[in-house]
C-alpha positions as CSV (number, residue, x, y, z in Angstrom):
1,X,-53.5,-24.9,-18.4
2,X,-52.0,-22.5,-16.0
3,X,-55.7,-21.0,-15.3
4,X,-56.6,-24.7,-14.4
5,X,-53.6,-25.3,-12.1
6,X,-53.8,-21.3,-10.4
7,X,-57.9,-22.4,-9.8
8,X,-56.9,-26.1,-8.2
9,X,-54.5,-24.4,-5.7
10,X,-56.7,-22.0,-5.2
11,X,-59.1,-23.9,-3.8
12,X,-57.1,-26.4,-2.0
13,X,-56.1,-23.2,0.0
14,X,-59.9,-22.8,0.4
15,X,-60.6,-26.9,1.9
16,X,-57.3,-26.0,3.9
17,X,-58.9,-23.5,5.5
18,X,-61.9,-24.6,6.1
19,X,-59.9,-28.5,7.3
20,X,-58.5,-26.0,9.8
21,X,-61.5,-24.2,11.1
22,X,-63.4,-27.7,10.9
23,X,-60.6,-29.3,13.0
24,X,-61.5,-32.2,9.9
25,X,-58.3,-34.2,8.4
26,X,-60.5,-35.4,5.8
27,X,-60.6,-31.8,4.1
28,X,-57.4,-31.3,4.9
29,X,-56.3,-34.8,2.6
30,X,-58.5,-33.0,0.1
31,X,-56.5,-30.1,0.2
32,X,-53.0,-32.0,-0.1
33,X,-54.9,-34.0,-3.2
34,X,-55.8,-31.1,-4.9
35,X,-51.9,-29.7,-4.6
36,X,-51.0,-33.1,-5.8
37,X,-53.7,-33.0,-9.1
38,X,-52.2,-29.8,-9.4
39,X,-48.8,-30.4,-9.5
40,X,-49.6,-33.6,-12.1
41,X,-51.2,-30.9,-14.6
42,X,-47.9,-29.2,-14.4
43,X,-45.5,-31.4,-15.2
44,X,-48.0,-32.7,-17.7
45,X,-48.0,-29.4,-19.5
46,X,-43.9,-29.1,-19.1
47,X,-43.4,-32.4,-20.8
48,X,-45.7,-31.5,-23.7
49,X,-44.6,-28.4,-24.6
50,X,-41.2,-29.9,-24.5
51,X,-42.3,-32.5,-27.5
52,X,-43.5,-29.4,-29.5
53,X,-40.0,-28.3,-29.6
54,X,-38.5,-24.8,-28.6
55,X,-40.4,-21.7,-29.5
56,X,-39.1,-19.0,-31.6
57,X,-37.4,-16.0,-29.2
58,X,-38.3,-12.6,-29.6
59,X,-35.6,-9.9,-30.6
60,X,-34.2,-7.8,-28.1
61,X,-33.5,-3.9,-29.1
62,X,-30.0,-4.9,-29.9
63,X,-30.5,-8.1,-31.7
64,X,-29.5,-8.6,-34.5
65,X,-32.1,-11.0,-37.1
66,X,-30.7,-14.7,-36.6
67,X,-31.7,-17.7,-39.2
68,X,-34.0,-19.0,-36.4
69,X,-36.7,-16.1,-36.6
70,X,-40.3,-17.5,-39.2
71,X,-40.1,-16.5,-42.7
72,X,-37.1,-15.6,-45.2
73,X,-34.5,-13.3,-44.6
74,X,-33.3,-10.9,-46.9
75,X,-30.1,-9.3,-46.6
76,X,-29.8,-5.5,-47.1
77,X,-28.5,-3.8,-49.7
78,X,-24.5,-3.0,-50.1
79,X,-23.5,0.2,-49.7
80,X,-21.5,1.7,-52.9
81,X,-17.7,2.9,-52.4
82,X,-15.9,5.6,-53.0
83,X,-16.1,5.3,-56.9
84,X,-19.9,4.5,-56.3
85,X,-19.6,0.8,-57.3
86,X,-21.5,-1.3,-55.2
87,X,-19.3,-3.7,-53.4
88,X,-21.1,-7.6,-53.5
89,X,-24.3,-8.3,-53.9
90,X,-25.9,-10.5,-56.6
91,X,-26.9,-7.9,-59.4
92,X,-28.5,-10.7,-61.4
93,X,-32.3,-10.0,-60.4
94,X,-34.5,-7.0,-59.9
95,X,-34.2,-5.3,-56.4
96,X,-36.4,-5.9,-54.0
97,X,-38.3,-2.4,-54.4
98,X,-38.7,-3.1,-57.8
99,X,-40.9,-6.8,-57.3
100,X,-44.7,-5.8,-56.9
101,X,-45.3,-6.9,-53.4
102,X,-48.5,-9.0,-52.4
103,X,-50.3,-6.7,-49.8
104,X,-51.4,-10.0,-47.8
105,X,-48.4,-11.3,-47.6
106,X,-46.1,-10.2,-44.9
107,X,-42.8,-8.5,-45.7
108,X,-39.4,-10.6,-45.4
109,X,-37.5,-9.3,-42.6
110,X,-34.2,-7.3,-43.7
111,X,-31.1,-8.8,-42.2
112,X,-29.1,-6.4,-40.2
113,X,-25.9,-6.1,-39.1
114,X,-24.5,-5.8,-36.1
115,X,-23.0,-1.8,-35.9
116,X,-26.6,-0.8,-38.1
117,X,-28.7,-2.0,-35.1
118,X,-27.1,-0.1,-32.8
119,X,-27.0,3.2,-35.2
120,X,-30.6,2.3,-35.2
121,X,-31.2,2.2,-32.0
122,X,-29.5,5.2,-30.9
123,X,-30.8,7.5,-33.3
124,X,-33.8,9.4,-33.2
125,X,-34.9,8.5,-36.8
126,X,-38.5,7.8,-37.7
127,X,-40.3,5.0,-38.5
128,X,-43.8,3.4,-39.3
129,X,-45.4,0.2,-37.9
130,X,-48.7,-1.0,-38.9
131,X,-51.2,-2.1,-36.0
132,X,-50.8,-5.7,-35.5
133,X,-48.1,-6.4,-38.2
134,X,-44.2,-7.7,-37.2
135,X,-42.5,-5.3,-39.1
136,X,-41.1,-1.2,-39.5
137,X,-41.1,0.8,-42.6
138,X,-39.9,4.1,-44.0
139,X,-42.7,6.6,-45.1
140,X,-42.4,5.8,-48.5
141,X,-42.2,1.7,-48.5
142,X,-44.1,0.6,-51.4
143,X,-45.9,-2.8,-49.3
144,X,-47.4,-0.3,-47.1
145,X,-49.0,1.3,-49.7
146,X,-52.2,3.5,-48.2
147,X,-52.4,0.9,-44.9
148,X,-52.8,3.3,-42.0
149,X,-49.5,3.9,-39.9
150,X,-48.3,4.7,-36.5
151,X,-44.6,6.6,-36.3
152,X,-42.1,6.0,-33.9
153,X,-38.8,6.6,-32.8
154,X,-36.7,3.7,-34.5
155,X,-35.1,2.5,-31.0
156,X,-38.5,2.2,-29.7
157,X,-39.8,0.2,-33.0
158,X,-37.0,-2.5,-32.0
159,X,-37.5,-2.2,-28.3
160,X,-41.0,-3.2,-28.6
161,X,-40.0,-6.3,-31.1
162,X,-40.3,-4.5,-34.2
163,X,-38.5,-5.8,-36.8
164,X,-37.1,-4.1,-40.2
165,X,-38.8,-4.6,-43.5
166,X,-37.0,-5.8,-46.5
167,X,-38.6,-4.3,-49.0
168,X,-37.7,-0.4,-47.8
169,X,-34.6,-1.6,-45.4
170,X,-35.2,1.2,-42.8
171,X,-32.3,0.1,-41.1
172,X,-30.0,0.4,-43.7
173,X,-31.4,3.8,-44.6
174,X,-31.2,5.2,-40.8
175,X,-27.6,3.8,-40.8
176,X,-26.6,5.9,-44.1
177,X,-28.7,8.8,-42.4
178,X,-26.5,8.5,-39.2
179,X,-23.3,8.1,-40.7
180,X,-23.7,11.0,-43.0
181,X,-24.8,13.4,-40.3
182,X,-21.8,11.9,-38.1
């Protein structure tokens, strides 16, 4: 739609030219009617995008994964305490590494919080992304399986919209990674 309203004013600019070289206000209401038809497509586009409802935000590098993003969320694992208990956490199913993933089907995102983004961000850690695909692993996530990968530095990953996978939780394993070297 934008292409059609860019080549409308486009060449109104054109008739007004040539209205002004011609001396012609004929051309010249052509011109103004062609802004006009232009402006009309606009507004028409405006108000039915509006109808389709708001569209889904990318994540900024320090986002953290909201309920509004597509597809499920999953949250990441709980960290254990000192006595190596793991502190909440439904322990009632299998873990997510241990469900056989569907390779066509893309990974749930891991939920993040707030203090592991930015320990994600800043640190220099390693991580995978698949051509085309949402989402970053670790080098051993099971859904990536022998799908050809392209490393990068985990800030970058989430600077360029990159988003965790829940089945490896790379965030949650740079986090552990950053805090144990801190």
């Amino acid at each position: 739609m934008l292409l059609t309203v860019l080549l409308l004013l486009l060449a109104a600019a054109g008739v007004l030219v040539f209205a002004v070289a011609a001396g012609s206000a004929q051309w010249a209401w052509l011109s103004v009617l062609l802004c006009a038809v232009a402006a009309v497509l606009l507004f028409w586009s405006r108000a039915r995008d509006r109808k389709r409802g708001p569209a889904v935000p990318r994540h900024s590098a320090h986002a953290v994964a909201d309920d509004t993003a597509s597809g499920p969320v999953v949250e990441s694992e709980p960290e254990p305490d000192e006595s190596g208990t793991t502190l909440g956490g439904d322990t009632t199913g299998p873990p997510a590494e241990a469900v056989e993933p569907d390779p066509d089907t893309e990974p749930s995102e891991q939920r993040t919080d707030a203090a592991d983004v930015l320990l994600v961000c800043e640190s220099g850690a390693e991580v995978f992304v698949i051509d085309e695909r949402p989402r970053y692993h670790l080098d051993d996530c099971s859904w990536v399986g022998q799908r050809a990968t392209l490393p990068l530095p985990a800030g970058e990953a989430r600077e360029l919209g990159f988003t965790p996978c829940a089945v490896c939780c790379p965030d949650t394993a740079v986090a552990r990674l950053e805090r144990s070297s801190a």
